[in-house]
N, C-alpha and C positions, 0 to 999 in steps of 0.2 A: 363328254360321253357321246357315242353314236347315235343314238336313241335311247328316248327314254321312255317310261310307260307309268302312267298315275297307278295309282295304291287301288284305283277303283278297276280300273283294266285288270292289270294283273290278278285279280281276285275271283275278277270276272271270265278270263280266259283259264284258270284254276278249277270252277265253276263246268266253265265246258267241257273240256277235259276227263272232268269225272263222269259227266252226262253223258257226255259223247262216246263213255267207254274208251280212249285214247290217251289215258295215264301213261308215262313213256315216253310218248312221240314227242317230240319238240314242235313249237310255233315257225311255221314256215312263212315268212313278211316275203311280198313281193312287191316293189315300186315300179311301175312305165310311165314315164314321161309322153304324154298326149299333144295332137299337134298345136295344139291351143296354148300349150304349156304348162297345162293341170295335169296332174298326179292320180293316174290309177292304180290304187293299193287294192293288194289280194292277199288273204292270208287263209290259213289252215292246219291242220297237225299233219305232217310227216315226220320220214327221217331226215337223217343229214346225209347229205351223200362226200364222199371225198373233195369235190371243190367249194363247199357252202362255208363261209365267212360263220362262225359259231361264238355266242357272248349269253352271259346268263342277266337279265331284269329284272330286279325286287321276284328273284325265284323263278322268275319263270327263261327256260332253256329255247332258244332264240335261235334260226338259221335263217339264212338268204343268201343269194347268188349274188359273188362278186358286183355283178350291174348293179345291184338294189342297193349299194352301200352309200355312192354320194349322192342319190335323190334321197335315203332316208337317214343320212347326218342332220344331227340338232331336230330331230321331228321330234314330237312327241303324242304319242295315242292314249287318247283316254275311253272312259265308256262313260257316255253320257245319256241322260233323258232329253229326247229330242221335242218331243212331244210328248202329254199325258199317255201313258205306260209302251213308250216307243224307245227304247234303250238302244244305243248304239254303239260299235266301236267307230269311233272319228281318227283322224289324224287331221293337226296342227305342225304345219310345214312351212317355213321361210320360203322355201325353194318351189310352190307351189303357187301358179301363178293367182291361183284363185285366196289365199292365203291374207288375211287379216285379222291381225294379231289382237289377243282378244284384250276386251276392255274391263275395267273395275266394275263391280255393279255395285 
């Protein structure tokens, strides 16, 4: 799979969507590769335009630009609690230099 996105994400960006009043639009993922070789990811509701790469996630309708496809192969975005009521969406990336792979707890 090209990407994947946990049960909590998806829920969560379902969640925005209805808040956000942008039921409809699809999730726009953006990846730039930084000179360090860390991974700036951008995302938001838009449309698709005629050249965006389109795949649907546990429901949720998905676009990004050709570029963003082999920096976010094998990622996987979840939404986590980063801190006490600090919820985030994250990305988990092989291809990201800052990237280590998470542990059992």
């Amino acid at each position: 799979m090209m990407l994947d996105i946990t049960d909590a994400a998806a829920n969560q960006i379902k969640v925005a969507a209805q808040e956000g009043g942008t039921v409809g639009l699809l999730l726009r993922l953006e990846a730039r590769m930084r000179d360090d070789g860390s991974i700036n990811y951008l995302m938001g509701f838009d449309e698709a335009s005629e050249e965006d790469i389109k795949f649907v996630v546990k429901g949720v309708e998905i676009v990004m630009v050709p570029e963003s496809v082999p920096l976010l192969d094998n990622a996987v975005m979840d939404y986590v609690e980063l801190e006490k009521g600090d919820f985030r969406f994250i990305f988990s990336n092989p291809k990201d230099a800052n990237y280590s792979p998470p542990t059992e707890k």
